[in-house]
Each structure stands twice: as structure tokens, then as C-alpha cells.
Rosetta silent file (secondary structure, phi, psi, omega in degrees, C-alpha in Angstrom):
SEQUENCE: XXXXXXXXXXXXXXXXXXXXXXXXXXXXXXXXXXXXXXXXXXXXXXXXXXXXXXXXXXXXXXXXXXXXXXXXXXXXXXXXXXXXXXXXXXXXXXXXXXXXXXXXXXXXXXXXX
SCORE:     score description
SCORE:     0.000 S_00000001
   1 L     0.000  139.380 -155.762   15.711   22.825    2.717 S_00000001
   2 L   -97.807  165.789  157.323   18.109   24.513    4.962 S_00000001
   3 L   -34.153  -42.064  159.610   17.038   27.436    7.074 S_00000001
   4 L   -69.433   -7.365 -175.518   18.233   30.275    4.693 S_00000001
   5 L    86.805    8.623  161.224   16.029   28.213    2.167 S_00000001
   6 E   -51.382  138.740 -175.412   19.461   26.275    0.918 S_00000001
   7 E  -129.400  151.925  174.042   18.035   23.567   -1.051 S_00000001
   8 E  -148.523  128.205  170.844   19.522   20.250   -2.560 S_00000001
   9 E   -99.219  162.623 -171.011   17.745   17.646   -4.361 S_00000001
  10 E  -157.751  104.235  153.614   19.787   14.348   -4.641 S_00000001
  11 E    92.605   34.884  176.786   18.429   11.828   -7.866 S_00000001
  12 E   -66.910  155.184  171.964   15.271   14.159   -8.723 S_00000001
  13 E  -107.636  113.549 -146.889   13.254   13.264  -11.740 S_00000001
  14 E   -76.500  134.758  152.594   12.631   16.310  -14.391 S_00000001
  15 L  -119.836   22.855 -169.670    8.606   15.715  -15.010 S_00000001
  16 L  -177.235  124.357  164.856    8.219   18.858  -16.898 S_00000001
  17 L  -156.348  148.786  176.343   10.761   22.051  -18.773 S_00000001
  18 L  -120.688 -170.777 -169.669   10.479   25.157  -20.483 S_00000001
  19 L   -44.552  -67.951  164.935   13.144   27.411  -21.483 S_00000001
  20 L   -94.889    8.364 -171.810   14.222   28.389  -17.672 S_00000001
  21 E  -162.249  137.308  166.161   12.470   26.682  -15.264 S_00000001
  22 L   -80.526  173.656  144.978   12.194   22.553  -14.486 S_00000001
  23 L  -134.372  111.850 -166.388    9.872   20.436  -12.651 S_00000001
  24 E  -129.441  158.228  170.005   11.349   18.228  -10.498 S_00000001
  25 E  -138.216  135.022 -169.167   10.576   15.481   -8.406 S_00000001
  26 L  -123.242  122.178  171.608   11.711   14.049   -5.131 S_00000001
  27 L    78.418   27.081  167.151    9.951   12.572   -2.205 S_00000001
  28 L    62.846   35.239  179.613    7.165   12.357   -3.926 S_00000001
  29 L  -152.850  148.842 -176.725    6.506   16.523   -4.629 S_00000001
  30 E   -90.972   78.548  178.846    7.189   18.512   -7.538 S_00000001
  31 L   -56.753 -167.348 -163.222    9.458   21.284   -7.257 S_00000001
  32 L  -168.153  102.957  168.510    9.704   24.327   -9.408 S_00000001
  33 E  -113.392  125.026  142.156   13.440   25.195  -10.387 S_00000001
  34 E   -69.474   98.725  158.510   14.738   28.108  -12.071 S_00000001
  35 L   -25.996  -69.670 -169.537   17.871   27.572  -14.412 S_00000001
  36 L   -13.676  109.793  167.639   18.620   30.833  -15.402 S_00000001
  37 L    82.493   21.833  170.329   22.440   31.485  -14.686 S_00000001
  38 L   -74.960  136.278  170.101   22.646   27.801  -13.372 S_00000001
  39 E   -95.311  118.737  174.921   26.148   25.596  -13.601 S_00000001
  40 E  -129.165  166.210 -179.901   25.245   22.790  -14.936 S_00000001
  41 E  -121.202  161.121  -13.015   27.578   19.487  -15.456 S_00000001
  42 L   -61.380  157.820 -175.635   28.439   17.556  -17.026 S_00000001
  43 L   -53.479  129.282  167.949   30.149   20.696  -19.423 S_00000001
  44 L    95.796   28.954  146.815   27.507   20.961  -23.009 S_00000001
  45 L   -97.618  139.947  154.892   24.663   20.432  -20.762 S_00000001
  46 L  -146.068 -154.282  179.887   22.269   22.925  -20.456 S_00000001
  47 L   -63.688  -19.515 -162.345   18.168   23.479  -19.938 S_00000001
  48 L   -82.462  -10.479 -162.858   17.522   23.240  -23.457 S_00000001
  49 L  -113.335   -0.641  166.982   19.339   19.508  -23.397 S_00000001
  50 L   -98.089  164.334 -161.498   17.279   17.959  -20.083 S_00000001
  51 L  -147.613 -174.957 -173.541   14.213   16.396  -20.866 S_00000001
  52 L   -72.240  142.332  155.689   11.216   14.519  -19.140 S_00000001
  53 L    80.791   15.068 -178.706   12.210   11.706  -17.212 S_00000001
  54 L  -100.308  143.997  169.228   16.340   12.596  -16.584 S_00000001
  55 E   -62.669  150.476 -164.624   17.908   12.367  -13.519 S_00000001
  56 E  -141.081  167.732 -168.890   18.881   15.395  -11.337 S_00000001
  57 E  -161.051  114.877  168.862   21.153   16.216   -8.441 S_00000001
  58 E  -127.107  159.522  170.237   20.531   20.234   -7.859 S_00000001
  59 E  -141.134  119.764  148.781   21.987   22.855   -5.562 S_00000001
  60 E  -150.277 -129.032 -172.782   20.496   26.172   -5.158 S_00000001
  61 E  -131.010  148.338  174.129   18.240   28.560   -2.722 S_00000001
  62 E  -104.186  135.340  165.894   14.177   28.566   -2.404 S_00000001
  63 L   -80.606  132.689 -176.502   12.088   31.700   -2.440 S_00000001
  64 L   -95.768   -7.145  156.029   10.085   31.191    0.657 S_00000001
  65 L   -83.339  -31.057 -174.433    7.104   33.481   -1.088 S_00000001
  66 L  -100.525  -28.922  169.458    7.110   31.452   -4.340 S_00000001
  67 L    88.028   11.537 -154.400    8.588   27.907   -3.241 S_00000001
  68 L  -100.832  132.107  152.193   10.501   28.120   -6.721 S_00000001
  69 E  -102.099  138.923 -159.356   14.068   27.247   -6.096 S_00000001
  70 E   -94.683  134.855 -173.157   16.726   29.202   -8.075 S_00000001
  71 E  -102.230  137.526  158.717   19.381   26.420   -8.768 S_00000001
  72 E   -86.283  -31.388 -157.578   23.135   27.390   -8.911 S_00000001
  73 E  -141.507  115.933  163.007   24.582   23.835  -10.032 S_00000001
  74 E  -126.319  112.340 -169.376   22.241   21.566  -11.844 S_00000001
  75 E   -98.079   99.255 -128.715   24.092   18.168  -12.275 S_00000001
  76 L   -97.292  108.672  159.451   22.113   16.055  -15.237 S_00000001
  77 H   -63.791  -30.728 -157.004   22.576   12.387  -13.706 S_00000001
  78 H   -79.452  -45.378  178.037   21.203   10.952  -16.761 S_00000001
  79 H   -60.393  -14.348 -174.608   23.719   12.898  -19.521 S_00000001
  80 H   -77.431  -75.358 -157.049   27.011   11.788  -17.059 S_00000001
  81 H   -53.461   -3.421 -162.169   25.655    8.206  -17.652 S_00000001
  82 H  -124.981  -19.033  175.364   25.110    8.426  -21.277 S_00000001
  83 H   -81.686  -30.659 -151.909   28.845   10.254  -21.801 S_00000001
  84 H   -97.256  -55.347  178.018   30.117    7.601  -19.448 S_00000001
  85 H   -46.295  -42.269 -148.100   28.043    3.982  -21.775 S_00000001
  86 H   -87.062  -39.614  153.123   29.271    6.167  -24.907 S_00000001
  87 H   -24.654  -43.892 -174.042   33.116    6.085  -23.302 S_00000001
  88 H  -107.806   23.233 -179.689   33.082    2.558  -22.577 S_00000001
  89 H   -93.405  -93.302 -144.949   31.565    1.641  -25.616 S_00000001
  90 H   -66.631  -40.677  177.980   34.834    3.050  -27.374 S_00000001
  91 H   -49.577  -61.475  149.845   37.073    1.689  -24.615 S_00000001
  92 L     5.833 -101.519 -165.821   35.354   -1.556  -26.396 S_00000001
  93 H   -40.701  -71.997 -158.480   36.002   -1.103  -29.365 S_00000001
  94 H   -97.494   33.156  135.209   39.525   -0.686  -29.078 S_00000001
  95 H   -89.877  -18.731 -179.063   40.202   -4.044  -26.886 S_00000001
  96 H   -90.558  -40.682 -171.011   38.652   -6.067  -29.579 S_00000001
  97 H   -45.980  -53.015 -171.897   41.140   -3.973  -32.122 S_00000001
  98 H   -29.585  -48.224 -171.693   43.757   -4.923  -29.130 S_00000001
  99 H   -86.389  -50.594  170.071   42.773   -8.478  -28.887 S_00000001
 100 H   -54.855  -48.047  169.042   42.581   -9.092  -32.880 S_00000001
 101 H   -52.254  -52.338 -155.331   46.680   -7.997  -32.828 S_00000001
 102 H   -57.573  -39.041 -179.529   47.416   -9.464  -30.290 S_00000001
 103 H   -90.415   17.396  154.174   45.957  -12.820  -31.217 S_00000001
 104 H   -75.166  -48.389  175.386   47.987  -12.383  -34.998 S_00000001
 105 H   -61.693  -38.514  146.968   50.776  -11.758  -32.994 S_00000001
 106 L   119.284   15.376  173.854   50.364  -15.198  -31.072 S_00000001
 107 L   -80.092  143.166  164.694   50.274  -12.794  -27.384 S_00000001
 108 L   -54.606  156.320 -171.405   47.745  -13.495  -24.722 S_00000001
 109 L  -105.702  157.389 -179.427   44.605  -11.501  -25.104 S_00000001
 110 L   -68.910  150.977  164.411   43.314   -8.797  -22.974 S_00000001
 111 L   -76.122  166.691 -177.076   40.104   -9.712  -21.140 S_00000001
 112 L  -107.234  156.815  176.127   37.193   -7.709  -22.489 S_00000001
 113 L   -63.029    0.000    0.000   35.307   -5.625  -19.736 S_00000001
């Protein structure tokens, strides 16, 4: 927490959400974030789609009467990883299609990843 109350969590762990407001934890303490008006990434994330136990990366500001930090950018570590397995999944798929021409064709085959 910066002097102005800039705040950043880096790999927090959601232990708790309602509509607007997280519970997250780093460093062994449990913050209290407010969503509301929050960027959050990857794009089709939002509060309603984190869940107990996802990874977090936040940027916002802390109220220094309430401790609650209002996050501008909340970056869901766990949905980038689950867009990025469901990507290479498909990347998959379509090296074994690759590899089945190719070895009809009598061409060397692509290694698989």
C-alpha cells in the first residue's frame, strides 16, 4: 500500500464474494475489495464469474477509514489460465489432424507440443 493508499495485490487468493465486493488473500491477511466499476481481464470476466479459491492480481486505492480497497483492474489469474489450457487444447487437436495428413501424404510429421 502506497502512501495515497495505492494498493496492488500480486497472486491473491479470492476466499470469499458477493455481488461487489471480494475477499482476498495475500501475505497471509484478508482484504476486502470492492468491484464495482472495476476492469477486469481477461475480457467476459467479471465478479459474478470469480469464485473461491481463483487467483488474483488487483490494482486499485484503500479507504484508510474502512481498509476496503476499491479495485480499478482486477486481473482473474485463474480464468487467463483456463482460456490459455482451453487454446492449447485446440492447438492439439489440430496437429494430430496435421500429423494424420501429413503421414497419408508420406511428409514428416509435426512434433506434438
Amino acid at each position: 500500500v502506497g502512501p495515497q493508499g495505492q494498493t496492488r495485490i500480486i497472486r491473491g487468493e479470492i476466499m470469499a464474494t458477493t455481488t461487489s465486493m471480494i475477499d482476498v488473500k495475500v501475505w497471509g491477511l484478508t482484504l476486502k475489495v470492492d468491484t464495482t466499476g472495476a476492469n477486469f481481464i481477461p475480457s467476459g470476466t467479471n465478479a459474478e464469474t470469480l469464485k473461491v479459491g481463483d487467483k488474483v492480481n488487483i490494482r486499485g486505492t484503500m479507504d484508510q477509514a474502512t481498509a476496503v480497497i476499491k479495485a480499478s483492474t482486477v486481473h482473474s489469474l485463474s480464468a487467463r489460465k483456463l482460456l490459455n489450457d482451453n487454446i492449447l487444447s485446440q492447438i492439439t487437436k489440430l496437429i494430430e489432424r496435421l500429423r494424420e495428413l501429413q503421414q497419408k501424404a508420406g511428409l514428416p510429421l509435426t512434433p506434438l507440443p
